[in-house]
DOTITI-956314 format. One record per atom (N, C-alpha, C): residue in three letters; x, y, z. Coordinates in steps of 0.1 Angstrom, whole numbers, plus 5000, padded with zeros to 4 digits. Layout:
! DOTITI-956314
ALAXYZ
...
END
This chain:
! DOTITI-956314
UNK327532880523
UNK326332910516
UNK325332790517
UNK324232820519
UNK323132720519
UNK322532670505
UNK322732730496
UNK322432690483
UNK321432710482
UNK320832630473
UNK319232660464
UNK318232640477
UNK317132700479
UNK316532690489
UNK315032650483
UNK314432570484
UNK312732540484
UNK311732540491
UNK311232650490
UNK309932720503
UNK308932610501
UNK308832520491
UNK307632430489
UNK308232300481
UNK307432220477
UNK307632080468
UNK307432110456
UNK306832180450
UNK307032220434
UNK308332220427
UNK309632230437
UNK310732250428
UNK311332080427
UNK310332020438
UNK310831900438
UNK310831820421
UNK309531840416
UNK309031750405
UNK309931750393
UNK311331850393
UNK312431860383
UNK313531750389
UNK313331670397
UNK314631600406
UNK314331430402
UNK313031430397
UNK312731300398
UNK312531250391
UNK312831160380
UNK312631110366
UNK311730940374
UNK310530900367
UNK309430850369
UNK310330740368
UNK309830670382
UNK310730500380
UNK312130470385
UNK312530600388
UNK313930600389
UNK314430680400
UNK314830660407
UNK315630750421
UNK316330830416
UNK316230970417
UNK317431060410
UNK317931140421
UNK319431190424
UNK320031250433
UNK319131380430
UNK319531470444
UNK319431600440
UNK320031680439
UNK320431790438
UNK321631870431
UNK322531920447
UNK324031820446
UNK324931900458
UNK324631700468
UNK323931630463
UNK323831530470
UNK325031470475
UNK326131460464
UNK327431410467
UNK328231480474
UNK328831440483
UNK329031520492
UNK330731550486
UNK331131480472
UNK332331570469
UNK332031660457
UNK330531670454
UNK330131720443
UNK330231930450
UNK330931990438
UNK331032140444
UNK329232200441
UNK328632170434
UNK327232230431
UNK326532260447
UNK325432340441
UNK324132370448
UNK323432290457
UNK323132290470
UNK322132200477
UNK321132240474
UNK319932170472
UNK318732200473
UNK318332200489
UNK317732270492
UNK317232280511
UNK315432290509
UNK315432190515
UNK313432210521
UNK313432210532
UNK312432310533
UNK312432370552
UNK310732280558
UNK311432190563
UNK310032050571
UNK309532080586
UNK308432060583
UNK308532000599
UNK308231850598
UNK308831790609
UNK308731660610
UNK307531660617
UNK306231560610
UNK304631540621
UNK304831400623
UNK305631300617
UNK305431180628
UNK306731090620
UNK307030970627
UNK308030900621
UNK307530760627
UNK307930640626
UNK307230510624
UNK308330420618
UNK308030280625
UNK308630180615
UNK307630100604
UNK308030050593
UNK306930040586
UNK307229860586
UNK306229750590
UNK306629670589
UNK305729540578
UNK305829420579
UNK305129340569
UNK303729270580
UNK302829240569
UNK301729170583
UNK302329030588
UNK303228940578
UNK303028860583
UNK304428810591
UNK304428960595
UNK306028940608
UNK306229110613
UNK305429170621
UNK305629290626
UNK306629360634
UNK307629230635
UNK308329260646
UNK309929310633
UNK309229250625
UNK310729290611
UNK310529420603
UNK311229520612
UNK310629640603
UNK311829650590
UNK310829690583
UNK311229700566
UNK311629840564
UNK311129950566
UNK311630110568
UNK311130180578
UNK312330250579
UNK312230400586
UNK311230500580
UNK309930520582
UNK309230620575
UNK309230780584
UNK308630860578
UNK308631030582
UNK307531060575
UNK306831170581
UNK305831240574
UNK306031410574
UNK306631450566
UNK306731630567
UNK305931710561
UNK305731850566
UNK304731920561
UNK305632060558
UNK305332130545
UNK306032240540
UNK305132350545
UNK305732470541
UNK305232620546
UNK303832620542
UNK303632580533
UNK301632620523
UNK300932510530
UNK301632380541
UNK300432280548
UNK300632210536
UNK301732160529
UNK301532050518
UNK302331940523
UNK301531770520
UNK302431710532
UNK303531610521
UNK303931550527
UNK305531470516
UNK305631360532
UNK306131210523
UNK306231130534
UNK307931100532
UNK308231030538
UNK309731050537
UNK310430890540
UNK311630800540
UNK311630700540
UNK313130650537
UNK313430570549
UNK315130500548
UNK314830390553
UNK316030320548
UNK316230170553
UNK316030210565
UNK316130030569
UNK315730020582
UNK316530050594
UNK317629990590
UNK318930010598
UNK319830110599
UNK319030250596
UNK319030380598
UNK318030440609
UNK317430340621
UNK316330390625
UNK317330480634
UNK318130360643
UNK318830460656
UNK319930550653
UNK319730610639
UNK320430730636
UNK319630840638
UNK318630810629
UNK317630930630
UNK316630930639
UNK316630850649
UNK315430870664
UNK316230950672
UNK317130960679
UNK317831060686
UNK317831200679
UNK318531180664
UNK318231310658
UNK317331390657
UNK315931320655
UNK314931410650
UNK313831410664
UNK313231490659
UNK312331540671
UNK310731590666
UNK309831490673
UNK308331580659
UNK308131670664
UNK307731740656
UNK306931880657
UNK308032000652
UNK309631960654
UNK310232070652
UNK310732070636
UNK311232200634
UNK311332220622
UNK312832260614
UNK313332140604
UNK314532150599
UNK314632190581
UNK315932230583
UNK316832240570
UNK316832060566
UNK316432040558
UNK316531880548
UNK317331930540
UNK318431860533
UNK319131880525
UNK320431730523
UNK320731680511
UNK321431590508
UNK320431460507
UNK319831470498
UNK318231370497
UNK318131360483
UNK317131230483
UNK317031160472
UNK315131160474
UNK315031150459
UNK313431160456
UNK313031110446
UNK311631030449
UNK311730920438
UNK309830890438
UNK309730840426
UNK308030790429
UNK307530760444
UNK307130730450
UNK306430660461
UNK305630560460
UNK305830470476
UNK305530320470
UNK304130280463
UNK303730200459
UNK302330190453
UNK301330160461
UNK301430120480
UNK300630090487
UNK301030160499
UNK299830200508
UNK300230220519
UNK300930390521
UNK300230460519
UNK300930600517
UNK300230700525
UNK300630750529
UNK299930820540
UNK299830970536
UNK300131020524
UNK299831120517
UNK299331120502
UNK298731210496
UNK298931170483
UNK299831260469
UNK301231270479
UNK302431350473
UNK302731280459
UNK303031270449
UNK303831180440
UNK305131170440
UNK305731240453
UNK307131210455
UNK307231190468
UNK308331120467
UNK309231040483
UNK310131070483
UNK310631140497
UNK311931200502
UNK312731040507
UNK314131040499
UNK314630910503
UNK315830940510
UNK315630960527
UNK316830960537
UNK317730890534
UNK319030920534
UNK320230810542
UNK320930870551
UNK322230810554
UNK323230870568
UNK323930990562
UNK324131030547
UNK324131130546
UNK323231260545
UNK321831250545
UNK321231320547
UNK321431440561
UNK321331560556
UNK321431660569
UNK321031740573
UNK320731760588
UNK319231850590
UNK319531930603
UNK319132070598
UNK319232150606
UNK318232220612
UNK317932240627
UNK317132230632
UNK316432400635
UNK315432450629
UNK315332590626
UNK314132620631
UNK313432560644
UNK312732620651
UNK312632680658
UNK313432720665
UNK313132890673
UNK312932980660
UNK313432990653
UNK313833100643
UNK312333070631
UNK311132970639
UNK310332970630
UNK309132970628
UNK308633060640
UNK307633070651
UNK306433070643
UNK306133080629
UNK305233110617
UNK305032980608
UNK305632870611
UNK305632780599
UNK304232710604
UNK303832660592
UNK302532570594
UNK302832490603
UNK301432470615
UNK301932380627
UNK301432230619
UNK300532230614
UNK299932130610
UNK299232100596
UNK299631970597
UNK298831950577
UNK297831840580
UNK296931830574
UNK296031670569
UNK295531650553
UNK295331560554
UNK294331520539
UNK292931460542
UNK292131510547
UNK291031440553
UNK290331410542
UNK290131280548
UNK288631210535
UNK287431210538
UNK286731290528
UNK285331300527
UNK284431170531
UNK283631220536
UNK282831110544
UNK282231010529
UNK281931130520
UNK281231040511
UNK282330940502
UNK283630970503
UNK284730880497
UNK285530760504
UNK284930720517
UNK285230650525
UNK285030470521
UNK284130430515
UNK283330350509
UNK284530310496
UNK284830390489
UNK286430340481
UNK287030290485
UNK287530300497
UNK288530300507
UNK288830180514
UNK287430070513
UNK287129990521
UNK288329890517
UNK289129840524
UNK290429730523
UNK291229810513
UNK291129950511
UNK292029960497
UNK293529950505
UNK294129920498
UNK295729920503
UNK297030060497
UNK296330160489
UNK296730250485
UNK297530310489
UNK296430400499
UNK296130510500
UNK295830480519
UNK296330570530
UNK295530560543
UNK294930720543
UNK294130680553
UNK292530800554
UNK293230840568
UNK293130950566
UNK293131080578
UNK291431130577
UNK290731090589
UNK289331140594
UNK289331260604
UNK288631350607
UNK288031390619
UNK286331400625
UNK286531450636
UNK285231420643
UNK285331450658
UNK284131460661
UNK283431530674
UNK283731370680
UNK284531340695
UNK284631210703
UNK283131200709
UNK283031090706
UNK281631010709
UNK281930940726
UNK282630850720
UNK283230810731
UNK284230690733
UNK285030640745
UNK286130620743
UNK286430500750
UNK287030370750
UNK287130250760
UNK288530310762
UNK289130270778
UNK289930220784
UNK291030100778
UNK292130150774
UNK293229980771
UNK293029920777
UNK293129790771
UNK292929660779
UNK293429580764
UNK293929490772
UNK295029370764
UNK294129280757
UNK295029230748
UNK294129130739
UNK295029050731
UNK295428920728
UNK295628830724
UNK295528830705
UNK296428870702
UNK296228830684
UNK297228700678
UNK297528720664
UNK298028640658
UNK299228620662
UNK300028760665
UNK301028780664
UNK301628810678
UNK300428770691
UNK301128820702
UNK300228890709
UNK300728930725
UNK299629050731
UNK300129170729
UNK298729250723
UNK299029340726
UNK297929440734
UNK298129570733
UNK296929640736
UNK295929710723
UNK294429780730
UNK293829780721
UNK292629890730
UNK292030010725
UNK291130130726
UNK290030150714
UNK288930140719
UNK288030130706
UNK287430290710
UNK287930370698
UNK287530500701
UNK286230520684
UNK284930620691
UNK284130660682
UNK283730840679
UNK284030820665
UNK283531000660
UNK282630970653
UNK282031100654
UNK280631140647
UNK281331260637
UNK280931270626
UNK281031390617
UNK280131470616
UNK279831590607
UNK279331690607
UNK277231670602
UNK277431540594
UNK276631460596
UNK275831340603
UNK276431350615
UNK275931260623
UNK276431140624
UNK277331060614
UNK277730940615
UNK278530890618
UNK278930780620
UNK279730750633
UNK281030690629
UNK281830680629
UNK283430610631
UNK283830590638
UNK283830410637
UNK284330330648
UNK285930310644
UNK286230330652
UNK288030330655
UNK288630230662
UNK289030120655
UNK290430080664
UNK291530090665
UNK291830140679
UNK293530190681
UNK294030080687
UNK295630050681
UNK296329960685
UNK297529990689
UNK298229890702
UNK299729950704
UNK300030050708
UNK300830140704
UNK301430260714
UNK300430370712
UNK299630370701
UNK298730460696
UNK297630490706
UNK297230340709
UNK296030310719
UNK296730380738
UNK297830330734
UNK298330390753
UNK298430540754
UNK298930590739
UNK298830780741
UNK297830850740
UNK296830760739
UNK295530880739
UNK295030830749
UNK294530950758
UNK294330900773
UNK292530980771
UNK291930860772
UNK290130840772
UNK290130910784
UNK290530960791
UNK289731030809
UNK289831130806
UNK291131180799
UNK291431370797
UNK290731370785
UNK290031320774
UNK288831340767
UNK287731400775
UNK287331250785
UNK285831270788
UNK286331430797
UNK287031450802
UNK287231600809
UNK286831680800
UNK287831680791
UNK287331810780
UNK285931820774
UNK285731720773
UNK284031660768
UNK283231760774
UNK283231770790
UNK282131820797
UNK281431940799
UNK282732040788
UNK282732180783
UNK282232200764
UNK282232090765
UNK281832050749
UNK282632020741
UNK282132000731
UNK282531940720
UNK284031900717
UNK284631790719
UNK286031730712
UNK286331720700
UNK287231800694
UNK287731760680
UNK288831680677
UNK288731570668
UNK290131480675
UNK289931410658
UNK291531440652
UNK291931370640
UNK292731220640
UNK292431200636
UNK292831050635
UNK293631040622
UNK295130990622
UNK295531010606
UNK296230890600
UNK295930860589
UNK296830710585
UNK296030620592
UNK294830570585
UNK293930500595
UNK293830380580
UNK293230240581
UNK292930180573
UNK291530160573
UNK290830190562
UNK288930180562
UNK289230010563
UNK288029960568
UNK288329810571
UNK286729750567
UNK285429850568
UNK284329820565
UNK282929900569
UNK282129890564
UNK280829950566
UNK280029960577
UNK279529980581
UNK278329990593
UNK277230060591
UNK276330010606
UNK274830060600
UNK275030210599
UNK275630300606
UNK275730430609
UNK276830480601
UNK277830430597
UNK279130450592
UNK279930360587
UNK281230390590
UNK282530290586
UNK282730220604
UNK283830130598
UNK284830120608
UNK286230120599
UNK287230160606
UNK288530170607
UNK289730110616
UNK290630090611
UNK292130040623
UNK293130130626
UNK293830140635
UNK295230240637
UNK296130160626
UNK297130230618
UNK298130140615
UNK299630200623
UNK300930140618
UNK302430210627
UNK302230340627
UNK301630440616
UNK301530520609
UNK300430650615
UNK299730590624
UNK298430640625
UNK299130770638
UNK298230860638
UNK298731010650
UNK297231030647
UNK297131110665
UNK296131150666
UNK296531320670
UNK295531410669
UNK295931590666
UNK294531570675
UNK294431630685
UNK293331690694
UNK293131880690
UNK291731890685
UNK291132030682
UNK292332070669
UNK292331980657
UNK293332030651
UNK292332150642
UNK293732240636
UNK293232320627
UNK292832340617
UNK291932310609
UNK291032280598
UNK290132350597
UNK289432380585
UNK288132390578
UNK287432290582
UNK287732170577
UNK286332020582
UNK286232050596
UNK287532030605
UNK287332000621
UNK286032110623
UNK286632290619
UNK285832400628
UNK284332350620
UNK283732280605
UNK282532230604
UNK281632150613
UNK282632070617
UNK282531970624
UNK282032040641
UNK282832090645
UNK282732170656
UNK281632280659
UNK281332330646
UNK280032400647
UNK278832360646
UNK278632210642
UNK277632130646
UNK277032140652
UNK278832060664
UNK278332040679
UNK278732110688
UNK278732230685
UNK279232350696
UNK277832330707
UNK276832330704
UNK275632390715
UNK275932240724
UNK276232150721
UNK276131980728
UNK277432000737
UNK277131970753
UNK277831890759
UNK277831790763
UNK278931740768
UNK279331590777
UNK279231480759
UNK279531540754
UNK279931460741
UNK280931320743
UNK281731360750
UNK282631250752
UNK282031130763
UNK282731020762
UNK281830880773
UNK283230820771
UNK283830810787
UNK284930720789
UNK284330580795
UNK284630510790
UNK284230350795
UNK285630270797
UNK285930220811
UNK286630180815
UNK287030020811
UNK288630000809
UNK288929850800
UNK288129790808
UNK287629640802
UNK286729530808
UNK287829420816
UNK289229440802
UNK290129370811
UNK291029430811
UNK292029470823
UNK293429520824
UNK294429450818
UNK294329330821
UNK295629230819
UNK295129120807
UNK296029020801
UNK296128900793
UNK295328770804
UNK295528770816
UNK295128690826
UNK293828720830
UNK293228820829
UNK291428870836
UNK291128760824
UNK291428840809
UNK291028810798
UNK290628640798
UNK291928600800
UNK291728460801
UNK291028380811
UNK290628430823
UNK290128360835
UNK288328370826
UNK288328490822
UNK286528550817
UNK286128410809
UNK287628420800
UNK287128300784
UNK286528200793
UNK287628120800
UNK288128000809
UNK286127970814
UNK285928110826
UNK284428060827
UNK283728070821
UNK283128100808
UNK282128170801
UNK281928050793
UNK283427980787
UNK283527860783
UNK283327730789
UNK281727660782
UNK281527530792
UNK281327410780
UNK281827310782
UNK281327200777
UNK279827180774
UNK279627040765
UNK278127000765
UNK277826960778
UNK278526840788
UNK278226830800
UNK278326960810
UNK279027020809
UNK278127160817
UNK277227230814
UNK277227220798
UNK276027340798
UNK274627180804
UNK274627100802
UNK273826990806
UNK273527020820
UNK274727060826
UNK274227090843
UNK273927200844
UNK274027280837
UNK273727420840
UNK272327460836
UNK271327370828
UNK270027350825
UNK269527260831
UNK270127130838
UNK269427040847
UNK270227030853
UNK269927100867
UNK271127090881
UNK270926960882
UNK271526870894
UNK271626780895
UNK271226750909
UNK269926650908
UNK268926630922
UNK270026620932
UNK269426600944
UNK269926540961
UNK269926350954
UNK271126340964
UNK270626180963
UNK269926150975
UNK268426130970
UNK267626090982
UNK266725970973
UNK266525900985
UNK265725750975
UNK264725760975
UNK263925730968
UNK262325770964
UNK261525650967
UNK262425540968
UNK261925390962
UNK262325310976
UNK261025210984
UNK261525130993
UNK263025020999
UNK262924980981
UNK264124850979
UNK265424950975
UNK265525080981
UNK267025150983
UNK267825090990
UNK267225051004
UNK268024981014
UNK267124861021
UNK268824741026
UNK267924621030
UNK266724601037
UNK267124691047
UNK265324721054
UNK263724701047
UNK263924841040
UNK263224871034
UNK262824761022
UNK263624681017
UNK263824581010
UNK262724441018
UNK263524451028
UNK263124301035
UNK261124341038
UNK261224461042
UNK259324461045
UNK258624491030
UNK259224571023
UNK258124551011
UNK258224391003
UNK259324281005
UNK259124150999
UNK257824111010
UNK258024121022
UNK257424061034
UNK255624071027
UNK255124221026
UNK254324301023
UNK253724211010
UNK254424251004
UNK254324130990
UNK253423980983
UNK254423920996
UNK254123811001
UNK252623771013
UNK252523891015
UNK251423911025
UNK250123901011
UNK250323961005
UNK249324000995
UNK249023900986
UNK250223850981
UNK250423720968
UNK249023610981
UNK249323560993
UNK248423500999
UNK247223501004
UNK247323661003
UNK245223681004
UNK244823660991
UNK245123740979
UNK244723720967
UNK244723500963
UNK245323420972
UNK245323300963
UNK244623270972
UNK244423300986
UNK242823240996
UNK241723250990
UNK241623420987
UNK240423460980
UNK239823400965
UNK241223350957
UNK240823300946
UNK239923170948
UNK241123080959
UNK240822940963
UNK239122950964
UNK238623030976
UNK237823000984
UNK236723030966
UNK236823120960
UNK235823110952
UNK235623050941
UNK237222950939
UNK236522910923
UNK236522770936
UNK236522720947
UNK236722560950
UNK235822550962
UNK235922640971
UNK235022620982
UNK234022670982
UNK233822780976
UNK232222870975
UNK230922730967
UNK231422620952
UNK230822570951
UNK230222470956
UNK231222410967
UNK230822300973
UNK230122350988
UNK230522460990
UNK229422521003
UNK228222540995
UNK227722580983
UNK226422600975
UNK226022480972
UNK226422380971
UNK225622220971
UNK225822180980
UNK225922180989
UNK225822101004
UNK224722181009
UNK224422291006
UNK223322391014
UNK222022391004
UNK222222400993
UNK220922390986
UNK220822330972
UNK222022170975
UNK221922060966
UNK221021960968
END
């Protein structure tokens, strides 16, 4: 027998006493009771790590969505990852059952469920997609353009956006705190006109491929969700945003906002603009810095090149030396004839002549 079965998360909110992890009924696996079963799809899974050591993941996270499109994030230690990465598969859709559920954490949530599905190695899932050809393909929480501005560094809560692609850079590598990595600066416009600047990072930035955008672009309008994003700040047109581990992107997903969105800009083509990385590699990057970067004595040369050595001046060489002293000397002796002759001999030639 499959036991108690839950078509949705409403039956969850009797499992969970505030503050406190509570089993759920049949969890023990020598307990004879009732399973509870929720029928999920899995939309993304992730490691969840700390900023100031990314490489130390702290949990296993999950994101699932129920029959009505209501989403639940889900979450195990860490050293449960390579149990459940071979197991699970996104997009397809399982029996959950043998789970624990409890508040969720106070930051960083990628839904806004008030409960958390808590995996362990007893947890067990059975895999009911063929048999499920009708289950919601997809959930979001998109945030209103005008609630974005809340949002700015909040550490809560992450923002799932959509929007018509503007346009899109090429990966190319880049140098952070923590290491190289890669990086795609992608922009949407909303139903209003304004713009979201997007940075994608990591594996996020390598799976969205900017060329098969601008393709689709040239037929019109791209719809492209962005989810689990962190608002990071304002702009003249809009926000900007970051990818986090967390972040999936849904091309033309199914919504109310997107099809608003889309009826905008249904009449507009060539909406999308691929711009190719500036740098491919960690090394272009570094050769660009290397010349762009000049000292005060260069930038000195680079505003006053530096003459020929050519001599301007006689006494450069001995030659030239020896005839302008000669020259000199020529000169010093007419000027002391000339003096002579007129303060000493001019008067004594004037009194001998008409003394």
């Amino acid at each position: 027998s499959l036991g108690c079965f839950a078509s949705d998360f409403s039956s969850l909110c009797n499992l969970s006493v505030f503050g406190t992890p509570h089993l759920s009924p049949g969890n023990d696996s020598d307990s004879d009771g009732p399973q509870t079963l929720l029928k999920l799809r899995l939309l993304n899974a992730w490691g969840s790590y700390g900023l100031k050591n990314p490489t130390l993941i702290f949990n296993y996270c999950t994101l699932w969505n129920d029959e009505e499109g209501t989403l639940i994030q889900g979450t195990a230690p860490s050293e449960l990852t390579r149990h459940f990465s071979p197991l699970l598969q996104l997009g397809s859709v399982y029996f959950v059952s043998n789970f624990r559920v409890k508040p969720p954490a106070p930051s960083y949530r990628s839904c806004s469920h008030k409960l958390t599905i808590i995996l362990s190695a007893a947890t067990q899932f059975e895999d009911v997609t063929r048999s499920s050809p009708s289950f919601w393909p997809d959930a979001f929480e998109f945030t209103p353009f005008s609630s974005l501005h809340s949002r700015i560094r909040s550490s809560v809560y992450l923002t799932d956006v959509v929007g018509a692609v503007v346009s899109i850079t090429g990966v190319s590598s880049t140098v952070t705190s923590f290491g190289t990595t890669v990086r795609s600066d992608l922009v949407l416009q909303n139903e209003n006109h304004m713009f979201l600047d997007i940075s994608l990072w990591s594996d996020i930035a390598r799976n969205l491929n900017g060329q098969e955008l601008a393709v689709l672009g040239r037929s019109g309008p791209v719809m492209l969700a962005v989810c689990s994003l962190r608002v990071t700040g304002a702009t003249k047109g809009g926000y900007s945003l970051t990818s986090t581990p967390g972040t999936r992107c849904v091309l033309n997903p199914v919504s109310e906002m997107a099809h608003l969105v889309q009826s905008v800009f249904f009449a507009s083509t060539n909406t999308c603009q691929y711009y190719p990385p500036r740098f491919a590699t960690p090394n272009e990057a570094a050769a660009f810095e290397a010349e762009c970067t000049k000292t005060v004595s260069q930038l000195l040369a680079l505003c006053f090149p530096p003459v020929a050595d050519v001599c301007f001046f006689p006494f450069c060489s001995p030659a030239y030396l020896l005839l302008f002293l000669s020259l000199h000397l020529f000169v010093r002796l007419i000027i002391s004839f000339v003096y002579f002759f007129l303060v000493y001999a001019l008067p004594l030639l004037w009194s001998d002549c008409f003394g």
